[in-house]
C-alpha positions in Angstrom: -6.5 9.0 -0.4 -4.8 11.0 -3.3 -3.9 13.5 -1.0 -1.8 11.4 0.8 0.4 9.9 -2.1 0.3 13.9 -3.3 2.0 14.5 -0.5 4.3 11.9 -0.3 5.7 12.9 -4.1 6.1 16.9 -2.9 8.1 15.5 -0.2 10.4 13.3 -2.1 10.5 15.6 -4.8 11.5 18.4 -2.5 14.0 16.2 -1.0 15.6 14.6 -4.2 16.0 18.2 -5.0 17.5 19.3 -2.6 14.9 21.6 -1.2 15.0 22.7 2.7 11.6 21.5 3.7 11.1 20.9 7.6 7.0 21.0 8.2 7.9 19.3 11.4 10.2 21.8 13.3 10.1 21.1 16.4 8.0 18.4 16.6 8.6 15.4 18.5 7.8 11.6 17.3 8.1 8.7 20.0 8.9 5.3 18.4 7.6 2.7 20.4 9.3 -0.5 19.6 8.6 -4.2 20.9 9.3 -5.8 17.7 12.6 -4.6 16.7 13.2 -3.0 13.3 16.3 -1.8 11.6 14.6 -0.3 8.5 11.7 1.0 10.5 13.8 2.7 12.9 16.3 3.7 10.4 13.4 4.9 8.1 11.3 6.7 10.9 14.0 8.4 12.1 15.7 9.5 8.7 12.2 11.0 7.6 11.4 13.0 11.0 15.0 14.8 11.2 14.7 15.4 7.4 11.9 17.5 8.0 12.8 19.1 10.9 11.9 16.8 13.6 13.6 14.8 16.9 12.7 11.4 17.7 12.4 9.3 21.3 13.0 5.6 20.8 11.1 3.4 23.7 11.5 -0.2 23.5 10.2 -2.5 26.2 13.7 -2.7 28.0 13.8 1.1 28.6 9.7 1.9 29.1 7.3 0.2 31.1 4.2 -0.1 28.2 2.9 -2.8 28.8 4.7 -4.7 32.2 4.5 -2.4 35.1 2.0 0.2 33.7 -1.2 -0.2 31.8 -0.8 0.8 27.6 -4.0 3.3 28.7 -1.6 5.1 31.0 1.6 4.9 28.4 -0.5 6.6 26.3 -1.9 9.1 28.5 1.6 10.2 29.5 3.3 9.5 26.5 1.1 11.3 24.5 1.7 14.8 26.8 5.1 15.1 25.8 5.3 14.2 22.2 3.3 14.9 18.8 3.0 11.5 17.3 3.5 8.7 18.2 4.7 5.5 16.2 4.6 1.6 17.4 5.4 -1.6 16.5 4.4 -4.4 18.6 2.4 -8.1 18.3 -1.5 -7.5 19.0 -3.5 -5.1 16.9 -5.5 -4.6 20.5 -2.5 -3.1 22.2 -2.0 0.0 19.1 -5.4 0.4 19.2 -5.8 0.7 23.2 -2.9 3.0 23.0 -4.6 4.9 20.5 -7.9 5.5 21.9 -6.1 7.2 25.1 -3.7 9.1 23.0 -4.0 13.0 22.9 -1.9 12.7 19.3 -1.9 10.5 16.4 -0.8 7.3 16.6 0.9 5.0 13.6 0.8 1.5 13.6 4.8 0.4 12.2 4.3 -3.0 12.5 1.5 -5.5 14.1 0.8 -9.7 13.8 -2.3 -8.2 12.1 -1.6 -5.4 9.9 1.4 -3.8 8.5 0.4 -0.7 7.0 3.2 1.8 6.3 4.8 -1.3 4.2 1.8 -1.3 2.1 1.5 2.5 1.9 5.2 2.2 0.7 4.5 -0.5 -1.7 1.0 1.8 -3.4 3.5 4.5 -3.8 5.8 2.6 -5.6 3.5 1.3 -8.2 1.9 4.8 -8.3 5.2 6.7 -8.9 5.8 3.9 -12.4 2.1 3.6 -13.4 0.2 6.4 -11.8 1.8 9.9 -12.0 2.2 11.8 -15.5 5.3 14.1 -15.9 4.7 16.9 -14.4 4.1 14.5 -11.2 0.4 14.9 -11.2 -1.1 11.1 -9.4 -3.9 9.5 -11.2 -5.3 7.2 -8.3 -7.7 5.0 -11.2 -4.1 3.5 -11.8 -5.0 1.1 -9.2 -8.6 0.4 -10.1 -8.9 -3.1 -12.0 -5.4 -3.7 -11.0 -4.8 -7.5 -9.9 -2.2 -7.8 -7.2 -1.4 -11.5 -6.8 -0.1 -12.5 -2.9 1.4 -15.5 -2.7 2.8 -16.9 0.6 1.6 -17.1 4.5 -1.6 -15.2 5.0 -0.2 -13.1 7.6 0.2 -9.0 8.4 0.9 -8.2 4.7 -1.4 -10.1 3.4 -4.1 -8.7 5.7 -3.0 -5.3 4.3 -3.2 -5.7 1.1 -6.4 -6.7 0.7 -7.5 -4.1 3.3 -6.2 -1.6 0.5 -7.7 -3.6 -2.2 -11.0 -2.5 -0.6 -10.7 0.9 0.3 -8.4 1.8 -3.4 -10.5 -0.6 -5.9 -8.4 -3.2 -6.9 -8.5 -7.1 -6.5 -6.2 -8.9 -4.5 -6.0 -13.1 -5.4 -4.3 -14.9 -2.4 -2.3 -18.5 -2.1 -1.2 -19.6 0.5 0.4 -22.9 1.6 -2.3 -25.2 3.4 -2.1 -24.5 7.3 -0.9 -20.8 6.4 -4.4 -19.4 4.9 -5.5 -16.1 6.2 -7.8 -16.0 9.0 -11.6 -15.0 8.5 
């Protein structure tokens, strides 16, 4: 997992400097959208034409995923045309039907279960003010021992968090209000 917030601080560090970087030349990312996002969209989009990229934005009004045509065939098509593919929807069944018929990569923006690029955005975060020296080198033991504290409805985020807590080694303690715990 270093490798991932490594990357993350070239690319910002190319792009606070000013650097031309565009990995993604003329590639193509379809955002799939059934739970609208301004930040996502906004956040999506900014990062794929900073590096080179065009976007597609679907949402349920101008596609067919889901109503008229089965998520296996969206995928199947959708995946043809495009290099990645990003969604945001409500079940965690539907990203991962799409996914398992996609030809490309698939992200998961946003789902009632999980909500993982927030998460990956938060890790960052904390590893850019506790984890990375000066020369920008990450130390990814920053996070182990750490205690993250959640406090509020045991829903996508907090589902997330402590799916990172097991993967990256560090504890997550959980309250919720009664009637809002997480589910088992």
């Amino acid at each position: 997992y270093a490798h991932l917030f490594d990357r993350a601080a070239i690319i910002k560090r190319r792009f606070k400097n000013y650097e031309k970087y565009q990995p993604l030349q003329d590639r193509t990312l379809a955002m799939i959208f059934e739970k609208a996002s301004t930040r996502t969209r906004v956040s999506f989009e900014a990062g794929m034409y900073q590096m080179g990229g065009s976007v597609v934005h679907l949402t349920t009004g101008d596609s067919q995923l889901g109503r008229a045509e089965p998520v296996e065939d969206s995928a199947r098509v959708i995946s043809r045309m495009v290099d990645l593919v990003m969604i945001r929807t409500f079940e965690q069944s539907k990203i991962e039907r799409f996914a398992a018929h996609s030809r490309v990569p698939v992200i998961n923006g946003l789902t009632n279960e999980y909500h993982p690029c927030q998460i990956l955005a938060d890790l960052f975060t904390f590893i850019e003010n506790r984890g990375m020296d000066r020369r920008g080198a990450i130390d990814m033991d920053c996070l182990k021992g750490r205690v993250v504290a959640w406090v509020g409805d045991g829903n996508n985020m907090a589902n997330t968090w402590l799916q990172a807590a097991e993967i990256l080694g560090f504890t997550v303690h959980v309250s919720t209000p009664s009637g809002y715990e997480i589910d088992p």
